[in-house]
C-alpha positions in Angstrom: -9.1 15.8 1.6 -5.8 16.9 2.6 -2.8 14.9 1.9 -1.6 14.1 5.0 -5.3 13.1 6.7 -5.4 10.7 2.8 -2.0 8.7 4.5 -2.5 8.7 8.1 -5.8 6.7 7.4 -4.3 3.7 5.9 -1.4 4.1 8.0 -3.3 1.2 10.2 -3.7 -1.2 7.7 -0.6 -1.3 5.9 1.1 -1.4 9.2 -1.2 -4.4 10.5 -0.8 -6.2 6.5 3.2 -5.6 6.8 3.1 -6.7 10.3 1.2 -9.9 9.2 3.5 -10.5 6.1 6.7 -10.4 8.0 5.3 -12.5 11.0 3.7 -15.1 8.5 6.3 -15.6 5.9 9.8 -14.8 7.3 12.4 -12.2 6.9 14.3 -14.5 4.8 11.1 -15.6 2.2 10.2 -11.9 1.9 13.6 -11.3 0.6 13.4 -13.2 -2.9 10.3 -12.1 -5.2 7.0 -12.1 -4.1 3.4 -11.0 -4.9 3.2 -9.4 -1.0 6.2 -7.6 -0.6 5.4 -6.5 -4.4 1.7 -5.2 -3.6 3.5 -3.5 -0.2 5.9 -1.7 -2.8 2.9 -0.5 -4.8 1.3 0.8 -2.3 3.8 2.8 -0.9 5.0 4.5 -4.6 1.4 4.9 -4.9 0.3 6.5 -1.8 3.7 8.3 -0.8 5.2 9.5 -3.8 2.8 9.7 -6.7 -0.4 11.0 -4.5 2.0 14.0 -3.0 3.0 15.0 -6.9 -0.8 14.8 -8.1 -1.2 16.7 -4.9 1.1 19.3 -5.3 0.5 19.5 -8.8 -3.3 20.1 -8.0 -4.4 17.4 -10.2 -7.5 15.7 -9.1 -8.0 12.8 -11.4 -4.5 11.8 -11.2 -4.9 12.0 -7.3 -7.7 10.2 -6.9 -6.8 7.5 -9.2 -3.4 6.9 -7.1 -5.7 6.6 -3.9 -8.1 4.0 -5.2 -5.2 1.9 -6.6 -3.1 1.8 -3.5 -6.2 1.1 -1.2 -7.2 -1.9 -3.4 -3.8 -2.7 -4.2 -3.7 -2.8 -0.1 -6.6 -5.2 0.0 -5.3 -7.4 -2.3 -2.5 -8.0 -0.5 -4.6 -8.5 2.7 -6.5 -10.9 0.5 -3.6 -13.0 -0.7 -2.0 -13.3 2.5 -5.5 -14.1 4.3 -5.6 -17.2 1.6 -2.0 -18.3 2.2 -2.9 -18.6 5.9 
């Protein structure tokens, strides 16, 4: 899978969990810590900058593992927000 096809398919949902966050919890409670805006964060290091290195680096493992953990840590997020609704 190629690197750019691996973002533009969760594009979607971290634009609709972002969306959701923002809409839900404010601009000015997103701004002081919290367990969303966190889990966004981690996703984006995780999906942006660490899966292009393991990418560009060739290494598989690495690659794959960056993928899985910024697709669940994704989910989580959906999760937690989905309860706090």
């Amino acid at each position: 899978m190629s690197a750019h096809h691996s973002i533009l398919e969760t594009f979607p949902a971290f634009g609709t969990a972002a969306a959701l966050v923002f809409a839900t919890h404010g601009i000015a409670k997103t701004v002081g810590p919290s367990t969303l805006i966190d889990g966004l964060f981690l996703h984006v290091f995780l999906k942006h900058i660490l899966f292009w290195v393991c990418y560009v680096l060739n290494d598989d493992f690495n690659r794959s593992g960056a993928h899985v953990l910024s697709i669940s840590t994704l989910v989580s997020v959906l999760l937690e927000l989905s309860r706090s609704l």
